[in-house]
Backbone and ligand atoms as CSV (ligand in chain L), in Angstrom:
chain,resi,resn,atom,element,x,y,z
A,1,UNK,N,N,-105.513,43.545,-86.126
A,1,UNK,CA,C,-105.176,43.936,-84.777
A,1,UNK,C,C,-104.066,44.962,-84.683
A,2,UNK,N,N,-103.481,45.582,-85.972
A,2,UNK,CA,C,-102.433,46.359,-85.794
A,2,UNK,C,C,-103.209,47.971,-85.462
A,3,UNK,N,N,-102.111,48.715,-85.893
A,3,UNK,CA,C,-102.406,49.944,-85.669
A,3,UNK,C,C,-103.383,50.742,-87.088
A,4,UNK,N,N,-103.488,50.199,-88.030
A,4,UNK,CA,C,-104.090,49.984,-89.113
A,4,UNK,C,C,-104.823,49.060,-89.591
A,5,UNK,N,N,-105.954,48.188,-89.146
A,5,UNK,CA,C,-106.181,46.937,-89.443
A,5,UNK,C,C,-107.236,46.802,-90.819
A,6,UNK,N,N,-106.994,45.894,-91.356
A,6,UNK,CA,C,-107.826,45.966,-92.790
A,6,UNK,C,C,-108.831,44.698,-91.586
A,7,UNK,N,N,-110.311,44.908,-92.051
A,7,UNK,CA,C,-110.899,43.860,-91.049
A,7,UNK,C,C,-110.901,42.270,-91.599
A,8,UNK,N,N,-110.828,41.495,-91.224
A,8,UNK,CA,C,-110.740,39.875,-91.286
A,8,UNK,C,C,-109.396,39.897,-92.197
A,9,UNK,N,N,-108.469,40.888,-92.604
A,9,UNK,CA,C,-107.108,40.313,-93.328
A,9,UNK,C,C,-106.523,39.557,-93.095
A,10,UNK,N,N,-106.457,39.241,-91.860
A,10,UNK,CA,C,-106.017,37.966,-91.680
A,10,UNK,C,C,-106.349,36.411,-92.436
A,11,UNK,N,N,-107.653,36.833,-93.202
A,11,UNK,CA,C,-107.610,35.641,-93.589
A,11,UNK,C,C,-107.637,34.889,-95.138
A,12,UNK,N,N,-106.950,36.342,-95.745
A,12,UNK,CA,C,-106.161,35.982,-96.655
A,12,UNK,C,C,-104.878,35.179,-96.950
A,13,UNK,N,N,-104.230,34.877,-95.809
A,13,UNK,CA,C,-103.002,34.114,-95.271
A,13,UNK,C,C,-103.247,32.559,-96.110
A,14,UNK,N,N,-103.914,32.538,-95.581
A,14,UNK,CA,C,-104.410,31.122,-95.895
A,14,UNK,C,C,-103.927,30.419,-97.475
A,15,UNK,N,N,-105.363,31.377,-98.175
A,15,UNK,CA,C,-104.777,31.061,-99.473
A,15,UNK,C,C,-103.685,32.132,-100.409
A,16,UNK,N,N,-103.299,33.044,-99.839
A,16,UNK,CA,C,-102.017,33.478,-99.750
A,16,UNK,C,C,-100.850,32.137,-99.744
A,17,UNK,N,N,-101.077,31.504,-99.112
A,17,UNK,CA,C,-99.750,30.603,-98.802
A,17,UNK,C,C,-99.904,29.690,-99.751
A,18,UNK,N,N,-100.900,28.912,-100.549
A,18,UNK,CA,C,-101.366,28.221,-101.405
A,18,UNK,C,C,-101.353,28.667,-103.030
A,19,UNK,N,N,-101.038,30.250,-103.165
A,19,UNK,CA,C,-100.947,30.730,-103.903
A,19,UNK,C,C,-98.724,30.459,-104.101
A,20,UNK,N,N,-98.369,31.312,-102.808
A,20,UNK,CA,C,-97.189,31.070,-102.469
A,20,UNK,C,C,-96.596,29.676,-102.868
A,21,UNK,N,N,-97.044,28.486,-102.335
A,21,UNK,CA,C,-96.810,27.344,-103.401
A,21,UNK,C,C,-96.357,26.860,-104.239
A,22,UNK,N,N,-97.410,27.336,-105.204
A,22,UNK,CA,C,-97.690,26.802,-106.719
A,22,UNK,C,C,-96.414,27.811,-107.098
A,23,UNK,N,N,-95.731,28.953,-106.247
A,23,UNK,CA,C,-94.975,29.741,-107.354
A,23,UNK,C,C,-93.306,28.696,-107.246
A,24,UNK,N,N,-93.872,28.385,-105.668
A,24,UNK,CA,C,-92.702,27.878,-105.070
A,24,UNK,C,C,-92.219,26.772,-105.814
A,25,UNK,N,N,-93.100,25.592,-105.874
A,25,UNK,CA,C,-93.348,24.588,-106.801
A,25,UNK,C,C,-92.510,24.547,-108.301
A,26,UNK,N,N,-93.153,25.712,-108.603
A,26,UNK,CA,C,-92.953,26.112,-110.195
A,26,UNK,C,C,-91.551,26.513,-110.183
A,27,UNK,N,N,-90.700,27.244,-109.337
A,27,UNK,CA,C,-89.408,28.223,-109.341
A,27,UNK,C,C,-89.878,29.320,-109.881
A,28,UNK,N,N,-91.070,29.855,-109.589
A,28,UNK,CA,C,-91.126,31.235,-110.367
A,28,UNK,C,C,-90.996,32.186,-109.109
A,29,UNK,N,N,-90.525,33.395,-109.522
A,29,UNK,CA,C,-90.268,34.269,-107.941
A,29,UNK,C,C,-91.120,35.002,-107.376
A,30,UNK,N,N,-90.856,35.528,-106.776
A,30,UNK,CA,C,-92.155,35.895,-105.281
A,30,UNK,C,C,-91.371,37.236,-104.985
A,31,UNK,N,N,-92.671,38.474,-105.020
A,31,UNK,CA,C,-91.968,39.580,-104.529
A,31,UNK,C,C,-93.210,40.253,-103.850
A,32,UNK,N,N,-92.625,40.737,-102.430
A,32,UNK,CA,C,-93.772,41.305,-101.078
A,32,UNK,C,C,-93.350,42.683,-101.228
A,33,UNK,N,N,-94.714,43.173,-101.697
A,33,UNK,CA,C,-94.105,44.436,-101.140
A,33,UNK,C,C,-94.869,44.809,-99.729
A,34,UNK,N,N,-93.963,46.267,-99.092
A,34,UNK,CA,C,-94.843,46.556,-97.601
A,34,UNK,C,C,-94.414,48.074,-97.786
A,35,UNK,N,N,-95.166,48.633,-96.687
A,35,UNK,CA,C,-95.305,50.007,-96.474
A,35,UNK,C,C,-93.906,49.485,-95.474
A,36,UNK,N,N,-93.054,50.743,-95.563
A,36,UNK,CA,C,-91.895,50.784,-94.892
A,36,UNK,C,C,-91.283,52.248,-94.299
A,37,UNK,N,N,-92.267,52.854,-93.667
A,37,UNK,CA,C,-92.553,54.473,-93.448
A,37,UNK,C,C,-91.875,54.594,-92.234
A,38,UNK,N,N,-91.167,56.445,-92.565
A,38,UNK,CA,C,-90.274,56.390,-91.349
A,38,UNK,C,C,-91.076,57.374,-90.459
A,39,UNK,N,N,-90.653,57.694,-89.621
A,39,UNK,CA,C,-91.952,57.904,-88.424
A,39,UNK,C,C,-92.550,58.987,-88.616
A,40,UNK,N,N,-91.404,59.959,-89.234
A,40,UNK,CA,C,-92.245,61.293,-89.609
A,40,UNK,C,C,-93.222,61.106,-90.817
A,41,UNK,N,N,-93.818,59.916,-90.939
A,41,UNK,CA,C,-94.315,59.901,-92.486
A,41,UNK,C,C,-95.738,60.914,-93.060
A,42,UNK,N,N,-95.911,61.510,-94.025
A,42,UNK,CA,C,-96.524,62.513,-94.923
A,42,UNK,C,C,-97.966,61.881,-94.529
A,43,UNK,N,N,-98.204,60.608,-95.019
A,43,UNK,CA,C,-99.459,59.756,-94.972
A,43,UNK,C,C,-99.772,59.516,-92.994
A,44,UNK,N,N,-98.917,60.247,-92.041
A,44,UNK,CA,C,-99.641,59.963,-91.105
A,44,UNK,C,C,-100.286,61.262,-90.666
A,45,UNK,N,N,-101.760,60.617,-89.649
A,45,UNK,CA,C,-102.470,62.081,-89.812
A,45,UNK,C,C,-102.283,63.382,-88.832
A,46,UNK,N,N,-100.988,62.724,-87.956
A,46,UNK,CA,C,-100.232,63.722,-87.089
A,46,UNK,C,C,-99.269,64.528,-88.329
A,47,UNK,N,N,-99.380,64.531,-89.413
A,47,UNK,CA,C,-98.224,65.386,-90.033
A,47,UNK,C,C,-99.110,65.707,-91.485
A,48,UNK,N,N,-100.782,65.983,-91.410
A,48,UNK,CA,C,-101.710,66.094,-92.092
A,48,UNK,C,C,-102.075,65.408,-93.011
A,49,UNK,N,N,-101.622,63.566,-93.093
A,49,UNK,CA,C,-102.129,62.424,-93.803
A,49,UNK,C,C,-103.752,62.092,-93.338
A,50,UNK,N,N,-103.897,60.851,-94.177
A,50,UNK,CA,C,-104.929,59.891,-94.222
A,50,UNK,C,C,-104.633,59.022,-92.871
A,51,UNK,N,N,-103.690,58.415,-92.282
A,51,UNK,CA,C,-103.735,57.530,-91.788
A,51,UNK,C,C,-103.464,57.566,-90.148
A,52,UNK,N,N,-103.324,56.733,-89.521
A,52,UNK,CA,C,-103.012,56.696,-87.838
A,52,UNK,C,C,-101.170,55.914,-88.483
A,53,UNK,N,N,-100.504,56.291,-87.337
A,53,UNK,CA,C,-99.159,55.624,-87.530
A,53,UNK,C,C,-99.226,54.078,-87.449
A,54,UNK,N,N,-98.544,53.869,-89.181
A,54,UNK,CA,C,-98.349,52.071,-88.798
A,54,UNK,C,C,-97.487,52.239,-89.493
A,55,UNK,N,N,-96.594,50.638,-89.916
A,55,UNK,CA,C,-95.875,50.266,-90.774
A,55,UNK,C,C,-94.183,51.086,-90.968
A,56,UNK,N,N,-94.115,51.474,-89.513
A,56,UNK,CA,C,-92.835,52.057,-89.189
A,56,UNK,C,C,-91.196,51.193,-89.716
A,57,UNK,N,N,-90.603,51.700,-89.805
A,57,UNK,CA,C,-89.311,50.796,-90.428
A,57,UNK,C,C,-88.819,49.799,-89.380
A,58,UNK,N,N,-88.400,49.007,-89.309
A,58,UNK,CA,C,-87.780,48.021,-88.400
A,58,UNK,C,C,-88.504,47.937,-87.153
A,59,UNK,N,N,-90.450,48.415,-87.244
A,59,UNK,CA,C,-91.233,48.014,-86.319
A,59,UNK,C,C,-91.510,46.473,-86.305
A,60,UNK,N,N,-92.214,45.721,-84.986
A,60,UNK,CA,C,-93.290,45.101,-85.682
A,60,UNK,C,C,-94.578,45.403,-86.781
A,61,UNK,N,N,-94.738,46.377,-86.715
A,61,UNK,CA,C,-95.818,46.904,-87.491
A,61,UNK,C,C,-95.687,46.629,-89.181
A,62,UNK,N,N,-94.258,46.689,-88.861
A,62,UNK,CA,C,-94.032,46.663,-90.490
A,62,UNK,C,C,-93.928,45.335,-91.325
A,63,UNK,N,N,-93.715,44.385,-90.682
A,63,UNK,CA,C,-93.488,42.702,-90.499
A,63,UNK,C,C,-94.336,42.310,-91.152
A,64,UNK,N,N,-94.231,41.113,-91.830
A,64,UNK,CA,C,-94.888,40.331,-92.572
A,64,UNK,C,C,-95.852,39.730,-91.694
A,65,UNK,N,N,-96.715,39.113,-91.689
A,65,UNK,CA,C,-97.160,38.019,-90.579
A,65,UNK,C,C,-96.417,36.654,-90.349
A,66,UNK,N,N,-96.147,36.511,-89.521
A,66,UNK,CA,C,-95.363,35.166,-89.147
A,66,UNK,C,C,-96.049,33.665,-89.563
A,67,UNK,N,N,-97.138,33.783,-90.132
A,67,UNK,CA,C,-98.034,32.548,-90.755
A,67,UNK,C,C,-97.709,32.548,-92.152
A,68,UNK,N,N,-97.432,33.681,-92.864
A,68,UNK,CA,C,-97.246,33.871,-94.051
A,68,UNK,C,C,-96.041,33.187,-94.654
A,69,UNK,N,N,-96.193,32.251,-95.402
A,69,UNK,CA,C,-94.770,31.570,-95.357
A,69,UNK,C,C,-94.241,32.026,-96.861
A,70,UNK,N,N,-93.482,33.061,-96.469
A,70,UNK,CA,C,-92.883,33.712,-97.893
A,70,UNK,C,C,-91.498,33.096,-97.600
A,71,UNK,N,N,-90.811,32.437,-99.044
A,71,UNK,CA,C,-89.826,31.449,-98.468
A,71,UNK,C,C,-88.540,32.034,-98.805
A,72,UNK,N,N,-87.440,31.595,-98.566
A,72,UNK,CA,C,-85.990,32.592,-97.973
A,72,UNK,C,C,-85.897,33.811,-99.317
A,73,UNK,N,N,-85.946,33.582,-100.692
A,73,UNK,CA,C,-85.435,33.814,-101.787
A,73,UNK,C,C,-86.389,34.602,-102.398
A,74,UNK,N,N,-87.663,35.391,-101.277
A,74,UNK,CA,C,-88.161,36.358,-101.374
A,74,UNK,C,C,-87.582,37.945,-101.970
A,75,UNK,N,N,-88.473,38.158,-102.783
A,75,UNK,CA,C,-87.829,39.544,-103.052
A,75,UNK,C,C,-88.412,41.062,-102.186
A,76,UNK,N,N,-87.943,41.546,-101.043
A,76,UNK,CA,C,-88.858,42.138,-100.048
A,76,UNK,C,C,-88.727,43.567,-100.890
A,77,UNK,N,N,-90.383,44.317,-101.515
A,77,UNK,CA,C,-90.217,45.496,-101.944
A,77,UNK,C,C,-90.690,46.531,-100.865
A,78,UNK,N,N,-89.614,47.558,-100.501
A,78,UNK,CA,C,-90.094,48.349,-99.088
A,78,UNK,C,C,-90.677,49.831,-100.113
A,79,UNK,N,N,-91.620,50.368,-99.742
A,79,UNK,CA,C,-92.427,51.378,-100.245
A,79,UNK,C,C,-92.819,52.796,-99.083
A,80,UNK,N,N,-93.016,53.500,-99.607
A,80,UNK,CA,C,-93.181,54.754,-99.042
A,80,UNK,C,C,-92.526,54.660,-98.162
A,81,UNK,N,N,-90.687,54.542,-98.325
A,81,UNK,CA,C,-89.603,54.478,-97.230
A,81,UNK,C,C,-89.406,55.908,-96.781
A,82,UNK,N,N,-89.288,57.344,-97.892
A,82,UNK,CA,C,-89.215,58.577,-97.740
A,82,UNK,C,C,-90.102,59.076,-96.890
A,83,UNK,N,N,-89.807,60.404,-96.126
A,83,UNK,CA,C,-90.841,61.210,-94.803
A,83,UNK,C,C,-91.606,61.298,-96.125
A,84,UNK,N,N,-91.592,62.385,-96.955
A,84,UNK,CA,C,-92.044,63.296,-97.795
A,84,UNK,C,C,-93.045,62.318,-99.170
A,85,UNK,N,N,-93.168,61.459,-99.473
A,85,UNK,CA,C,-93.671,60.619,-100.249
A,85,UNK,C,C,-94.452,59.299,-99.902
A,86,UNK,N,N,-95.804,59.404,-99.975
A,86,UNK,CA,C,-96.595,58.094,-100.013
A,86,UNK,C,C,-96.647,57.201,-101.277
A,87,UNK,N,N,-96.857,55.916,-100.723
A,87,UNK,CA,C,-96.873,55.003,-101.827
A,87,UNK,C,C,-98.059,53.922,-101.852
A,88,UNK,N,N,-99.118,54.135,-102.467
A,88,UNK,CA,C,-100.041,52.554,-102.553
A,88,UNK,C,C,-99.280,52.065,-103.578
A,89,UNK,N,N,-99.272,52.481,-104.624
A,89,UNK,CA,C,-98.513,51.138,-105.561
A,89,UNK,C,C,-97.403,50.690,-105.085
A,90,UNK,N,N,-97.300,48.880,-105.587
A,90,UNK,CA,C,-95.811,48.828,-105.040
A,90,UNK,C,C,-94.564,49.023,-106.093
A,91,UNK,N,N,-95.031,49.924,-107.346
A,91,UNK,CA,C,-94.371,49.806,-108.439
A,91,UNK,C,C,-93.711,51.782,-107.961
A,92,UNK,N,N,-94.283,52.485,-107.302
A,92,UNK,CA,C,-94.072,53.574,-107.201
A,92,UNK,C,C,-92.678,53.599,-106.240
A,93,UNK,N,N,-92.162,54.423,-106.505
A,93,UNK,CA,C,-90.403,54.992,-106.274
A,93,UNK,C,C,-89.507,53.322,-105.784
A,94,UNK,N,N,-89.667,52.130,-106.466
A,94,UNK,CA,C,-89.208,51.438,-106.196
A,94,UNK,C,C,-88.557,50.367,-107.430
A,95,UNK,N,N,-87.925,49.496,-107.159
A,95,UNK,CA,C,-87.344,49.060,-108.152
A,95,UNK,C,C,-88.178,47.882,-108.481
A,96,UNK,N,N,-89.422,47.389,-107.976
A,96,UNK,CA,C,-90.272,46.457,-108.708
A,96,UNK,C,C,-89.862,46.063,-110.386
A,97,UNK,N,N,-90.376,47.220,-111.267
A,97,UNK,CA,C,-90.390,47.046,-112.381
A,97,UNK,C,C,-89.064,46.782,-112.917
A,98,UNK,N,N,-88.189,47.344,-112.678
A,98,UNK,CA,C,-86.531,46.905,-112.980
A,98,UNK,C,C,-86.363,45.275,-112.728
A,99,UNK,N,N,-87.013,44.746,-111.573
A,99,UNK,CA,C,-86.341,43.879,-111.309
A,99,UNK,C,C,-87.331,42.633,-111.812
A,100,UNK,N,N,-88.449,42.750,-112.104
A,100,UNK,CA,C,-89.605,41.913,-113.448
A,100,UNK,C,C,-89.230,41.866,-114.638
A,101,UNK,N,N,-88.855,42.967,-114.976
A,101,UNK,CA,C,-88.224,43.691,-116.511
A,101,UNK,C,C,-86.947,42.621,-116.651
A,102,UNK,N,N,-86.274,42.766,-115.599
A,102,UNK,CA,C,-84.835,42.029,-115.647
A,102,UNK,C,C,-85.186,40.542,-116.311
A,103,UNK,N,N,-85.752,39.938,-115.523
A,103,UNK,CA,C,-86.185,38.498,-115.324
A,103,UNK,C,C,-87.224,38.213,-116.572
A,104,UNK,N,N,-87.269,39.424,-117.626
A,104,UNK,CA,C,-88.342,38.944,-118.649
A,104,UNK,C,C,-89.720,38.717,-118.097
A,105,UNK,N,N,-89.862,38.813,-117.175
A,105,UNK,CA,C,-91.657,38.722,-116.652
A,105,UNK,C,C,-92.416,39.459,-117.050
A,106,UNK,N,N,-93.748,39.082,-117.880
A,106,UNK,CA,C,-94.322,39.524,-118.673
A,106,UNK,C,C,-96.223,39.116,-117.949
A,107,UNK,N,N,-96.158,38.330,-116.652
A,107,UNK,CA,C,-97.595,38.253,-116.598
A,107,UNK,C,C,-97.388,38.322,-115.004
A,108,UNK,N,N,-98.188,39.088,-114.208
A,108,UNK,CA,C,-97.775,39.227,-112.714
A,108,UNK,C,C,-99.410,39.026,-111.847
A,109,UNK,N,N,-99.276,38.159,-110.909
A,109,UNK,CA,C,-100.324,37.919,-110.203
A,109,UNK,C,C,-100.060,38.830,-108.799
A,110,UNK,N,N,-101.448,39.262,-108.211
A,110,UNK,CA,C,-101.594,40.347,-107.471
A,110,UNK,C,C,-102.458,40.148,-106.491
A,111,UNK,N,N,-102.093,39.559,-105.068
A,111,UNK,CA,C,-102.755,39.610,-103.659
A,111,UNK,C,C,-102.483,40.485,-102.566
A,112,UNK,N,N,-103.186,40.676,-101.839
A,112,UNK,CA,C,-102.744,41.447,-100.611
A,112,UNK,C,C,-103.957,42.343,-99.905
A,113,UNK,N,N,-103.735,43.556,-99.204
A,113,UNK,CA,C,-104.118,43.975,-98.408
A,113,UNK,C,C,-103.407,45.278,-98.822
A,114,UNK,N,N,-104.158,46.569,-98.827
A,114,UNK,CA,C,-106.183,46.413,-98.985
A,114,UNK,C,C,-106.395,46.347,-100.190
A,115,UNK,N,N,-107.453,45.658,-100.680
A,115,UNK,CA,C,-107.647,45.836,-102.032
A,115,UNK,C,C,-107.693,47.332,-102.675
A,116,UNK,N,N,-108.893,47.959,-102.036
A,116,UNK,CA,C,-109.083,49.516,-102.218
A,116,UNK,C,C,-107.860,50.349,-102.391
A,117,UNK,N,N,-106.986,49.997,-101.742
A,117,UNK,CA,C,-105.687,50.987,-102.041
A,117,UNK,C,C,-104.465,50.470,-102.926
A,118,UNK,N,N,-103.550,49.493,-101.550
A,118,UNK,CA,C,-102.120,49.341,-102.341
A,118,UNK,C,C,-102.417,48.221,-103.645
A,119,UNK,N,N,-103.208,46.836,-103.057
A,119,UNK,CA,C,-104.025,46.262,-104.282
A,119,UNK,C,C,-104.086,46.960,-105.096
A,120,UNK,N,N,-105.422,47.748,-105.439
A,120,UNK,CA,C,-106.081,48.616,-106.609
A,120,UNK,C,C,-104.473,49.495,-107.354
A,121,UNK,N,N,-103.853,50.124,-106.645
A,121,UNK,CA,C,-102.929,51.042,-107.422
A,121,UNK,C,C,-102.102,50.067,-107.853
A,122,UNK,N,N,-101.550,49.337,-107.391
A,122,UNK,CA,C,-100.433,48.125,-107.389
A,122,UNK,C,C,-100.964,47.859,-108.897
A,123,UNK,N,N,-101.850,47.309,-108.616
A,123,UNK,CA,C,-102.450,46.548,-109.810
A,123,UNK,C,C,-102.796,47.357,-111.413
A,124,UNK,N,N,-103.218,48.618,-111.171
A,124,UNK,CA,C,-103.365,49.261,-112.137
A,124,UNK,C,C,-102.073,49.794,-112.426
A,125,UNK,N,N,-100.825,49.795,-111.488
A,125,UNK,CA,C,-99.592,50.424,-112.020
A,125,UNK,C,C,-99.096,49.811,-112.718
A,126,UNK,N,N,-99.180,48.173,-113.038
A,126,UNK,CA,C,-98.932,46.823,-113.662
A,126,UNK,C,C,-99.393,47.038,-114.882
A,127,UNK,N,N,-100.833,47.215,-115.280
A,127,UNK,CA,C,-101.589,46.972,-116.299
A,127,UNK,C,C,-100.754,48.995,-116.894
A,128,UNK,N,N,-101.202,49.796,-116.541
A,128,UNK,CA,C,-99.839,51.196,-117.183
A,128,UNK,C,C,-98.572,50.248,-117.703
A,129,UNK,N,N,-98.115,49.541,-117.037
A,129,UNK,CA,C,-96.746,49.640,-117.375
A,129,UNK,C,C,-96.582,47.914,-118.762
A,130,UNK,N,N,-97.971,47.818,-118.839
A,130,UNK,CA,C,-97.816,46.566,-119.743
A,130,UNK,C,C,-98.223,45.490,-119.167
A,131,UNK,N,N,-98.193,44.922,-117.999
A,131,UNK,CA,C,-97.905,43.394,-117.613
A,131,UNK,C,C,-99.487,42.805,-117.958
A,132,UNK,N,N,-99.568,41.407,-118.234
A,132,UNK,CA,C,-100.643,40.972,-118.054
A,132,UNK,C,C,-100.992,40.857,-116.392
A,133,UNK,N,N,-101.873,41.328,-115.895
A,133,UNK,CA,C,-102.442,41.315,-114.299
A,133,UNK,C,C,-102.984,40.515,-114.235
A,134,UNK,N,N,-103.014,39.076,-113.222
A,134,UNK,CA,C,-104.222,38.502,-112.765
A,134,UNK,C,C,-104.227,39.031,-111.259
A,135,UNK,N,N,-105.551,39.252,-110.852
A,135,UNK,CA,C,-105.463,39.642,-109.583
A,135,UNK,C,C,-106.643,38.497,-108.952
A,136,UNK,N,N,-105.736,38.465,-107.381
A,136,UNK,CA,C,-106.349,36.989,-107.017
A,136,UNK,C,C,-107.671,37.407,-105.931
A,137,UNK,N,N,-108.474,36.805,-106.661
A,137,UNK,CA,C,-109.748,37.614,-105.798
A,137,UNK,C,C,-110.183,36.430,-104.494
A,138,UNK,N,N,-109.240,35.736,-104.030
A,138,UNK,CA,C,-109.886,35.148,-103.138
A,138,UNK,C,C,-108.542,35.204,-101.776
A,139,UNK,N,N,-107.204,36.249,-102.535
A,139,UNK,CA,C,-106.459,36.285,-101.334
A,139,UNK,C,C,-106.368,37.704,-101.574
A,140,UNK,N,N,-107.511,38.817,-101.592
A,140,UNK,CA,C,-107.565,40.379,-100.966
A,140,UNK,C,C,-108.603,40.320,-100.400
A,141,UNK,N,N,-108.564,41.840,-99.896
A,141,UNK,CA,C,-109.394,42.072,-98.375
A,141,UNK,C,C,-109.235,43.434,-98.548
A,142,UNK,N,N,-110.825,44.446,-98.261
A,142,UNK,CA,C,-110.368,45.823,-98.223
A,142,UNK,C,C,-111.343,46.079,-97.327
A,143,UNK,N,N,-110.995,47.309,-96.790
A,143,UNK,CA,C,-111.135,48.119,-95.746
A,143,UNK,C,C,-112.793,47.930,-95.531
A,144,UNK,N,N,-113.855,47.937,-96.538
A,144,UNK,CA,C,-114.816,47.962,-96.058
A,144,UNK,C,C,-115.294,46.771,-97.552
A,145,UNK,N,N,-116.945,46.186,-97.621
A,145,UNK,CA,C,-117.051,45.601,-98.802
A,145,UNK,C,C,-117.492,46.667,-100.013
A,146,UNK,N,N,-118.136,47.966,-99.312
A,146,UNK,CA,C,-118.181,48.061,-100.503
A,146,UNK,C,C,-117.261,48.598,-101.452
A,147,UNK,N,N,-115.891,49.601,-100.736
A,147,UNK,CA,C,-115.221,49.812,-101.343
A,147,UNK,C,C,-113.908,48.803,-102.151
A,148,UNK,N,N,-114.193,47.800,-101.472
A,148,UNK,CA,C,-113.627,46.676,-101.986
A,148,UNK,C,C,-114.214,46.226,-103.707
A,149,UNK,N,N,-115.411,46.403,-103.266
A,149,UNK,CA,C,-116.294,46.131,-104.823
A,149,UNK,C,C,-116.126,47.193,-106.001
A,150,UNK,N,N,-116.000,48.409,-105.560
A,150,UNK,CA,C,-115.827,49.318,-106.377
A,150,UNK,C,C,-114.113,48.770,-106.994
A,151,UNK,N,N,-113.287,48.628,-106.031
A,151,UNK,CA,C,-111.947,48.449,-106.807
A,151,UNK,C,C,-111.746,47.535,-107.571
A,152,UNK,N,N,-112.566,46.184,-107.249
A,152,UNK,CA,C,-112.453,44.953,-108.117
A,152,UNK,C,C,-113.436,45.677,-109.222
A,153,UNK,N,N,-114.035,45.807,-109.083
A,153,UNK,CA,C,-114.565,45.875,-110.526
A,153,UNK,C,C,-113.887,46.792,-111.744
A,154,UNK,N,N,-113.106,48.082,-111.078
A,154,UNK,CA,C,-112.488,49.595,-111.652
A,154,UNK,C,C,-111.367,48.802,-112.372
A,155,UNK,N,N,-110.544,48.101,-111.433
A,155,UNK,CA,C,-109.621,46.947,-111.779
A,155,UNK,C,C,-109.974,46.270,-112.970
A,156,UNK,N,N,-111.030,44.926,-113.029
A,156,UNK,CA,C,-111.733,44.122,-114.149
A,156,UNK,C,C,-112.157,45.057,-115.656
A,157,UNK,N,N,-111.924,46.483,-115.028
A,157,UNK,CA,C,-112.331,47.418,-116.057
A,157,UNK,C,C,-111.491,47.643,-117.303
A,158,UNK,N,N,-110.273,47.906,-116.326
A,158,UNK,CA,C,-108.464,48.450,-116.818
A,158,UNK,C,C,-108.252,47.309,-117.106
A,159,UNK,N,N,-108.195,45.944,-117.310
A,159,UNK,CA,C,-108.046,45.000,-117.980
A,159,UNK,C,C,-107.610,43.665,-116.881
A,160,UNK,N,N,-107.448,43.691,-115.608
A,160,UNK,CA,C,-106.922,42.625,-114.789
A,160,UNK,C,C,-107.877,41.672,-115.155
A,161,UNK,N,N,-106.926,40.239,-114.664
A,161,UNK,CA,C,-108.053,39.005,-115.345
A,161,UNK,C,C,-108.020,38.709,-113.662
A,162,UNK,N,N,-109.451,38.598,-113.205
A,162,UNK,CA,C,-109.514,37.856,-111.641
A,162,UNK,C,C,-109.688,36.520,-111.512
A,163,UNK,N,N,-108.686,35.814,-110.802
A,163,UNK,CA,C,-108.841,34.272,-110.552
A,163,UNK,C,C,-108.972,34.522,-109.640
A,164,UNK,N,N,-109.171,32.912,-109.082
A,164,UNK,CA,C,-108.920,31.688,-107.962
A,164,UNK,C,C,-108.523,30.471,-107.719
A,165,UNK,N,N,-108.213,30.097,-106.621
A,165,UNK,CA,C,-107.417,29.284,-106.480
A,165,UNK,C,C,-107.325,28.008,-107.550
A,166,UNK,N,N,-108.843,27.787,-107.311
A,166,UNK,CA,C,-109.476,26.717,-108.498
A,166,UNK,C,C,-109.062,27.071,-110.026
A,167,UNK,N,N,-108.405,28.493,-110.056
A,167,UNK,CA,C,-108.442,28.464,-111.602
A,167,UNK,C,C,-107.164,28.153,-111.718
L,1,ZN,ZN,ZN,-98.729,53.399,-95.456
């Protein structure tokens, strides 16, 4: 329903939060990244981008969903914060990898919205930079199915291992 909507994303939440959990459970840490674009942004298609304006800085737009229960000790990664620079990965101009690297993390699980884009790059910027990837194929959602299919599979290609919840 935003100004960008991936269709039914919403209902990744769900087992999003079930995923959220088991990390919670465990003490292992949790890091969100989001588009965090300032209004003049490159990627909007008033300033010759791909996109319609969303995900403005200190919008609602930019907000987590309020169902999403990412819990206090979240690590929030903000992405394509610069006018001049887009970001699908959330490993691109940000301190992600510094702060995995820090903590010795060596295997990183991967949900979100859209698969086709920040998913897909996210995920392949992981598997470049070393990490073992699981990517969770039952909490993404992309823009359409079939381009959704093309990324899971391009993904399963470059080496991500795809679970679910059950696994
Ligand atoms: Zn964006």
């Amino acid at each position: 329903g935003g100004a960008l909507p991936v269709p039914e994303g919403d209902k990744i939440i769900e087992p999003a939060n079930k995923y959220i959990e088991k990390f919670v459970e465990k003490e292992l840490p949790i890091f969100a990244t989001r588009d965090w674009h300032t209004e003049n942004h490159i990627s909007f298609k008033k300033n010759g981008g791909l996109w319609p304006e969303h995900c403005i800085q200190n919008t609602e737009g930019a907000q987590f969903p309020s169902e999403l229960k990412l819990p206090p000790e979240t690590f929030i990664i903000n992405k394509g914060d610069r006018p001049e620079i887009d970001a699908y990965s959330g490993f691109q101009g940000t301190l992600l990898n510094d702060l995995l690297k820090e903590r010795g993390i060596k295997r990183i699980f991967i949900g979100g919205l859209a698969t086709d884009y920040c998913v897909l790059h996210t995920v392949l910027g992981g598997l470049n930079l070393g990490y073992t990837v699981f990517l969770l194929l039952d909490a993404i959602k992309g823009i359409t199915p079939q381009s959704e299919q093309n990324a899971i599979q391009k993904m399963l290609k470059k080496g991500a291992i795809g679970i679910t919840l059950k696994d």
